[in-house]
C-alpha positions as CSV (number, residue, x, y, z in Angstrom):
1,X,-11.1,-8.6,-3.8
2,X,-12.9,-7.0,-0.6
3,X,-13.9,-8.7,2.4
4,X,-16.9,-6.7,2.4
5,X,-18.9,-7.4,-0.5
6,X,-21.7,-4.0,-0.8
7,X,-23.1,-2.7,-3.9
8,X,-20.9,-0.6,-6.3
9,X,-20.1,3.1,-5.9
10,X,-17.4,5.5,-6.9
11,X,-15.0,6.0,-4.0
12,X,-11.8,7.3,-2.9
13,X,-8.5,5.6,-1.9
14,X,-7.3,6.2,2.0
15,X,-4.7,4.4,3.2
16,X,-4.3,4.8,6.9
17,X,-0.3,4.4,7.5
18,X,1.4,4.2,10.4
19,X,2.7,7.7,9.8
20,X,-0.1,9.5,8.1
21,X,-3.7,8.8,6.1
22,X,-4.1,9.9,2.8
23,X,-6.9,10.6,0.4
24,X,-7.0,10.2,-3.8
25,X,-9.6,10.2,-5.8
26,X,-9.5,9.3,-9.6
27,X,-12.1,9.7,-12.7
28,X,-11.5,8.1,-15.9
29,X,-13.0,9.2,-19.3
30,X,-12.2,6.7,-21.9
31,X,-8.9,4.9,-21.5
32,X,-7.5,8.4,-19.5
33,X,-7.3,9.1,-15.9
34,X,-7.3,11.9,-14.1
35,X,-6.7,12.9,-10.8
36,X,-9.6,14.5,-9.0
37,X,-8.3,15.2,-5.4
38,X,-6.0,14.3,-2.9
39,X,-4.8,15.0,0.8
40,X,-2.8,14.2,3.6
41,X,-2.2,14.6,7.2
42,X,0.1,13.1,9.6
43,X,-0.9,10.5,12.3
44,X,0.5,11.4,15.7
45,X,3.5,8.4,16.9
46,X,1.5,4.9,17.9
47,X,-1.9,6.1,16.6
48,X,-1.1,3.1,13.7
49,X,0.7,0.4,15.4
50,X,1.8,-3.3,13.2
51,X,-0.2,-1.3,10.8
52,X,-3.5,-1.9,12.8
53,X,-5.3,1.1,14.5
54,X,-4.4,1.6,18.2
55,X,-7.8,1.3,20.0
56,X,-7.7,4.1,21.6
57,X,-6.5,5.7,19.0
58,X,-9.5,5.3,16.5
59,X,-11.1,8.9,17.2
60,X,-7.6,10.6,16.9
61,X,-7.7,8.9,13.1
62,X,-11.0,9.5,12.6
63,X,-10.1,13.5,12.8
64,X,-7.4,12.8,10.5
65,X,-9.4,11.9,8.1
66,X,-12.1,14.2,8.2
67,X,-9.5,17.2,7.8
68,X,-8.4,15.6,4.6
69,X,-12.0,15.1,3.4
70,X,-12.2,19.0,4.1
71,X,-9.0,19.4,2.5
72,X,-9.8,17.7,-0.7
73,X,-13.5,18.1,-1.1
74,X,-14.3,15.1,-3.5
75,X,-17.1,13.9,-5.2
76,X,-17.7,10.8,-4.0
77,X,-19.1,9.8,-0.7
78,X,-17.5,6.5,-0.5
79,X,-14.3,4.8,0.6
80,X,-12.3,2.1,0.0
81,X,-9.3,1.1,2.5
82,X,-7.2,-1.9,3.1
83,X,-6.2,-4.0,5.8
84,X,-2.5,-5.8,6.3
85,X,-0.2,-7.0,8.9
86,X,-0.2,-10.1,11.3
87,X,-4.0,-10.0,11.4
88,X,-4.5,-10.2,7.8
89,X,-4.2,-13.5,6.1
90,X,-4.5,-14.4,2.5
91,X,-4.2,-18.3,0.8
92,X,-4.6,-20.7,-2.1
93,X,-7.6,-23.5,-1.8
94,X,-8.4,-25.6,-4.3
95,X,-12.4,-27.0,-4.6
96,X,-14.5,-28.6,-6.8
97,X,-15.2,-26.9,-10.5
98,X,-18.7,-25.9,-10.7
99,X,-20.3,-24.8,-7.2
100,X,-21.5,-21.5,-6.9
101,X,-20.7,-18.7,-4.8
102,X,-22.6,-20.0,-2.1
103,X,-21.6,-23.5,-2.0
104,X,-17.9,-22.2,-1.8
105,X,-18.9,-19.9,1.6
106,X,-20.2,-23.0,3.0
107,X,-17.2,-25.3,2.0
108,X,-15.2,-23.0,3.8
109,X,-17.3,-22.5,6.8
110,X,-17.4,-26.1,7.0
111,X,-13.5,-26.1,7.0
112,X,-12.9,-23.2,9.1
113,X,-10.8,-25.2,11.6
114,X,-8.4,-26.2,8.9
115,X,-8.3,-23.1,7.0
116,X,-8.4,-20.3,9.3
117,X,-6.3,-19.4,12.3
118,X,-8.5,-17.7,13.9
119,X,-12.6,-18.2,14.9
120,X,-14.9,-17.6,12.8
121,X,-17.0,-15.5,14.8
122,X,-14.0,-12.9,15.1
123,X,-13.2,-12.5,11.2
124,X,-14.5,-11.1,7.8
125,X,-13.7,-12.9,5.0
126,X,-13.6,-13.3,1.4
127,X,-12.6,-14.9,-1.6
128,X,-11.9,-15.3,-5.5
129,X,-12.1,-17.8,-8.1
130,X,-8.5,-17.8,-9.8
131,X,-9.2,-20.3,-12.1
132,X,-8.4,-24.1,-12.8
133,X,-6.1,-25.9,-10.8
134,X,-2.5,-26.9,-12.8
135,X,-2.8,-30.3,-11.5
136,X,-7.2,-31.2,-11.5
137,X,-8.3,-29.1,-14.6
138,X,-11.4,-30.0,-13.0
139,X,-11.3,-28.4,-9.7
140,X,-10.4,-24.6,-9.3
141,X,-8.1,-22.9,-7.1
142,X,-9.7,-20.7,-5.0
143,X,-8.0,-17.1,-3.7
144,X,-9.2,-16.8,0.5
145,X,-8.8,-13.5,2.0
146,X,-9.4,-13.5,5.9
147,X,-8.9,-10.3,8.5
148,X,-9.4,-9.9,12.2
149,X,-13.0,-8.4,12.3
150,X,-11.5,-5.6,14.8
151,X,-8.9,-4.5,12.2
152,X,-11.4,-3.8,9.7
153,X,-14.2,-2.4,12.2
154,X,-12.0,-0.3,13.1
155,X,-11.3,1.5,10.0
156,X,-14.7,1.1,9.2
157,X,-15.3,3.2,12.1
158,X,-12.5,5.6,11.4
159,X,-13.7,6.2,8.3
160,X,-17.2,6.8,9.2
161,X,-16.0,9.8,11.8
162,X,-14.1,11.3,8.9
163,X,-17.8,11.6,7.0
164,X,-17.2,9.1,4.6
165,X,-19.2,5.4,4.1
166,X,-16.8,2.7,3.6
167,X,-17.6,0.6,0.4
168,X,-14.3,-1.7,-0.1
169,X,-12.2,-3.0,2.8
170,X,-9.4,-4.3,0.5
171,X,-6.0,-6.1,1.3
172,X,-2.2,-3.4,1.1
173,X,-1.0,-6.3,-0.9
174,X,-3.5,-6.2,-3.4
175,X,-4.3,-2.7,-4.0
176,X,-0.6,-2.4,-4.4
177,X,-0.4,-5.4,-6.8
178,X,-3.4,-2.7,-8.8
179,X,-1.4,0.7,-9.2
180,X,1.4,-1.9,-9.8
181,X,0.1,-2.5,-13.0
182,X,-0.6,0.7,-14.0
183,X,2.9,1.8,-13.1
184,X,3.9,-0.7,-15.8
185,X,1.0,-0.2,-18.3
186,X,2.1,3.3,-18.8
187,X,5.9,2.9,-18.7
188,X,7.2,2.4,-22.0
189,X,10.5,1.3,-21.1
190,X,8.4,-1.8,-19.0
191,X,7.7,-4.5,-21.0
192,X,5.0,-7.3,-20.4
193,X,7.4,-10.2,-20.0
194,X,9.7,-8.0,-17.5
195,X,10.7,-8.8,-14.0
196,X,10.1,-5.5,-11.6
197,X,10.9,-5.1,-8.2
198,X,9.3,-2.2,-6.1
199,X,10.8,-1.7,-2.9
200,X,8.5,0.2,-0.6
201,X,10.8,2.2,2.5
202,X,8.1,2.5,4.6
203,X,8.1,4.2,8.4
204,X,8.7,1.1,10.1
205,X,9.2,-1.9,7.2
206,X,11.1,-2.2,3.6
207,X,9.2,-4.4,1.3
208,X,10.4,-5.8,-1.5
209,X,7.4,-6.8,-3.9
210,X,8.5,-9.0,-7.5
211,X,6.1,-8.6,-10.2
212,X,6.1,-11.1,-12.4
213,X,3.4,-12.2,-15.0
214,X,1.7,-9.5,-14.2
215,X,1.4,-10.6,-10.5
216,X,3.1,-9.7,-7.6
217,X,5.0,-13.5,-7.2
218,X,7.6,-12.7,-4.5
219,X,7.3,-10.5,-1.1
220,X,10.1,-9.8,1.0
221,X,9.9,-7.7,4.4
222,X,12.8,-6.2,6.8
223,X,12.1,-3.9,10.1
224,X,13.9,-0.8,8.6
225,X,12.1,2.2,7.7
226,X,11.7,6.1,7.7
227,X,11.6,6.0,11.3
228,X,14.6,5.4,11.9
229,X,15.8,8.7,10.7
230,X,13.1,10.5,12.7
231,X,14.2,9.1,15.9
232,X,17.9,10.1,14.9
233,X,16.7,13.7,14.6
234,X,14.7,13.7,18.0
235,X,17.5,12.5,19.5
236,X,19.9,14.7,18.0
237,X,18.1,17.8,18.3
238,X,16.0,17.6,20.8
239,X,12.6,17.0,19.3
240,X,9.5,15.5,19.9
241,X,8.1,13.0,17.2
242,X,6.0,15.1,15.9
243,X,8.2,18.4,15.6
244,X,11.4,15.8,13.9
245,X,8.4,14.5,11.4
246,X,7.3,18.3,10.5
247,X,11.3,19.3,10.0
248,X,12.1,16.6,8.3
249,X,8.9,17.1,6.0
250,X,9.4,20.4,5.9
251,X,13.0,20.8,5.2
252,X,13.6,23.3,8.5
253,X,16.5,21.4,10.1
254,X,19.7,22.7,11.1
255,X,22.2,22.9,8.1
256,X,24.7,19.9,9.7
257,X,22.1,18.0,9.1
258,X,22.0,16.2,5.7
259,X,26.1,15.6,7.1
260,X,25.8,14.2,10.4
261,X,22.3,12.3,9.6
262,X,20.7,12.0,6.6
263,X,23.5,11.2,4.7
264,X,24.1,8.0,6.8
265,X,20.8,7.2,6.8
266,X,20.7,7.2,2.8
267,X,23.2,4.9,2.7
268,X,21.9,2.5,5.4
269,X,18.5,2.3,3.3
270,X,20.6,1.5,-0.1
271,X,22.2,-1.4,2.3
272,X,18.9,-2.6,3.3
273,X,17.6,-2.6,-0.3
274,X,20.8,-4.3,-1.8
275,X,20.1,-7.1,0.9
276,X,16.7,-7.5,0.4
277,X,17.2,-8.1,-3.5
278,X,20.7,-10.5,-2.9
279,X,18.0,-12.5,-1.0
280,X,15.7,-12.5,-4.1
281,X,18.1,-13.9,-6.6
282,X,19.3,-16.7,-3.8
283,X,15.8,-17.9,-3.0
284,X,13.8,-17.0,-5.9
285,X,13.8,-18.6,-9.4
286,X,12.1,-15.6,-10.9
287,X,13.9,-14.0,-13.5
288,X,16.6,-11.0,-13.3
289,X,14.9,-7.7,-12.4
290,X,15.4,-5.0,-15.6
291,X,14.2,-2.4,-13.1
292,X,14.2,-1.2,-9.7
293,X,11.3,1.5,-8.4
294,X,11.4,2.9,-5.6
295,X,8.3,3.9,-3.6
296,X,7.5,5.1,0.3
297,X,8.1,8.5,1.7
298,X,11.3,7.9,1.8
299,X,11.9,7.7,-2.2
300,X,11.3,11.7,-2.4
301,X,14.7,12.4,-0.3
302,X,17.0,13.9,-2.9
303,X,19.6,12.0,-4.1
304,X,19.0,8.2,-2.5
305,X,18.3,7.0,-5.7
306,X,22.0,7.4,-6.4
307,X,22.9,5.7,-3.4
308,X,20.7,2.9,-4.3
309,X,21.5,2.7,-7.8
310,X,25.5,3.1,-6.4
311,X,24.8,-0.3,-4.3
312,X,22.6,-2.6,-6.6
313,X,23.2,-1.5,-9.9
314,X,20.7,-2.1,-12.4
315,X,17.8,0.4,-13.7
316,X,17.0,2.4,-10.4
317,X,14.0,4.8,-10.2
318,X,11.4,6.8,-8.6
319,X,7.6,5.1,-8.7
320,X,5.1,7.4,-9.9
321,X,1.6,5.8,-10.5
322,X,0.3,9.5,-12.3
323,X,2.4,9.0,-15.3
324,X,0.0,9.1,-17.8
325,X,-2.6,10.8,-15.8
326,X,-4.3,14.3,-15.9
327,X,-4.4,16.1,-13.1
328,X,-7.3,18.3,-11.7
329,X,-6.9,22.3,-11.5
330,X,-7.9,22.0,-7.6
331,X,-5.0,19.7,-7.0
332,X,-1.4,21.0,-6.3
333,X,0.7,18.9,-9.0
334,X,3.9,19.6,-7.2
335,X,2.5,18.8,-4.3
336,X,1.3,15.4,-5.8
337,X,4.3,14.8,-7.6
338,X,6.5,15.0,-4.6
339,X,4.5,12.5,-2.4
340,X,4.1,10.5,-5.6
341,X,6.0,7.6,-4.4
342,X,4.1,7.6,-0.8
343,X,0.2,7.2,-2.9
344,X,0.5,3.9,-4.9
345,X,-1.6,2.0,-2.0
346,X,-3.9,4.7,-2.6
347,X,-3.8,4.3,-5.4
348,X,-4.6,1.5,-6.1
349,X,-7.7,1.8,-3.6
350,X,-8.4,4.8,-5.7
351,X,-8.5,2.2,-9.0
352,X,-11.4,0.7,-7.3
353,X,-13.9,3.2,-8.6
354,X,-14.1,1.1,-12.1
355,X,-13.9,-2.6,-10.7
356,X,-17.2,-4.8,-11.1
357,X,-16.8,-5.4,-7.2
């Protein structure tokens, strides 16, 4: 899905987080992948706030992204971000079998008022035939992706500063939903009929997503993240937000550290994580989860996945979305590997290269 529908072209994946944007960019020769180029670069604090761009902050990302262009070099010339939080909405509609692409646009135009919540002057949307209703075989249920029209100008615009043209303004959700798949594709210990969870510790929010029939069919989100710990080491050590974010990426804190905070902070994330998933299995009637992955910048610290696995049981593990994949000579595998668990949105923007979009 992308709520701007332009001709295809090959692009590359940047998600612009609330702590940092980063670049990936994927070829594919036959059934094989291969990882072209990638980047990242930190965002200074409130430059991504709710997960929209801070207006007057739009510039200040811009630059971001054009040093991880420089950085990474790729091929293609073309983008594809996403969009999420409060000004994002995505539902079900069901209409009549049969009309075409244009009759649905003016169906929902005509029915703005009852299926958006905001005007329709101040959105972009777009939408996707799912298929035949359960109930009417004869009417189709209808996937309806709307955004705030400032939330995607503005990484429109952000992108554009950074040098590239933007080609797909997709939904997190979604593009996670894509390198979701291929997580489990190329897992053999995954089968099709599993239940996964993938709990995303992001800087602000823990998500739990539920893939099921190869969908993502339950979403679950908590204000706990990443930085949480950050503000524990500015406080602690007298840092500024972006000197505790460089430390902490950087491993250059004082040695009481993984004692007096990081330790605490491993266990308060396996907490959040074992509450998120108790509230799964009492308000879902999905099935039992066979594994847990773990993705987010948070899923590189070494050693949480014993805490987590210590809390909730079950199989516990690192998400990697390059299993399976080549990797370029330009690229720094260990690099990639390590902020492997940070890229599936990315990704999965990445993976957009070989839709028919």
């Amino acid at each position: 899905m992308s709520l701007l529908s332009l001709k295809p072209e090959p692009v590359v994946g940047i998600d612009i987080s609330t702590t940092a944007v980063k670049l990936l960019e994927l070829s594919k020769s036959g059934q094989s992948y291969r990882v072209e180029s990638y980047a990242m670069e930190p965002l200074p604090e409130n430059a991504v706030v709710d997960k929209n761009i801070n207006e007057s902050e739009v510039e200040v990302v811009g630059a971001a992204i054009e040093k991880i262009v420089k950085k990474a070099k790729p091929k293609a010339d073309h983008a594809a971000v996403s969009v999420s939080g409060p000004a994002v909405m995505t539902k079900i509609v069901t209409m009549d079998g049969g009309m075409s692409d244009e009759d649905i646009l003016g169906q929902i135009e005509m029915d703005a008022e009852q299926l958006i919540p905001f005007p329709l002057e101040e959105v972009n949307l777009d939408f996707e035939v799912q298929g035949p209703n359960e109930r009417e075989p004869d009417r189709v249920d209808i996937l309806l992706a709307v955004s705030r029209s400032e939330n995607v100008d503005a990484r429109v615009t952000a992108v554009e500063m950074g040098g590239l043209k933007t080609r797909v303004v997709d939904i997190d959700k979604y593009a996670l939903e894509t390198a979701f798949r291929m997580v489990m594709l190329n897992d053999p210990e995954i089968n099709d009929e599993d239940t996964i969870a993938l709990v995303e510790v992001g800087a602000t929010t823990t998500t739990l997503n539920i893939m099921g029939e190869n969908r993502i069919v339950f979403t679950r989100e908590d204000m706990f993240g990443g930085k949480k710990l950050t503000e524990d080491i500015q406080h602690t050590y007298g840092l500024n937000y972006e000197e505790a974010q460089l430390a902490k990426r950087e491993g250059t804190l004082p040695e009481d550290y993984e004692t007096t905070l990081l330790e605490t902070f491993k266990e308060d994330v396996a907490q959040e994580i074992s509450r998120l998933i108790q509230y799964y299995y009492s308000t879902s009637t999905y099935g039992k989860l066979s594994h847990i992955l773990v993705a987010g910048g948070c899923a590189s610290i070494n050693g949480i996945i014993d805490n987590i696995s210590n809390k909730v049981g079950g199989h516990v593990t690192i998400v990697n979305p390059f299993v399976g994949m080549s990797v370029s000579d330009k690229v720094n595998k260990k690099d990639l590997m390590s902020d492997a668990p940070s890229l599936m949105i990315a990704c999965g923007l990445a993976l957009r290269t070989f839709d028919e979009y």
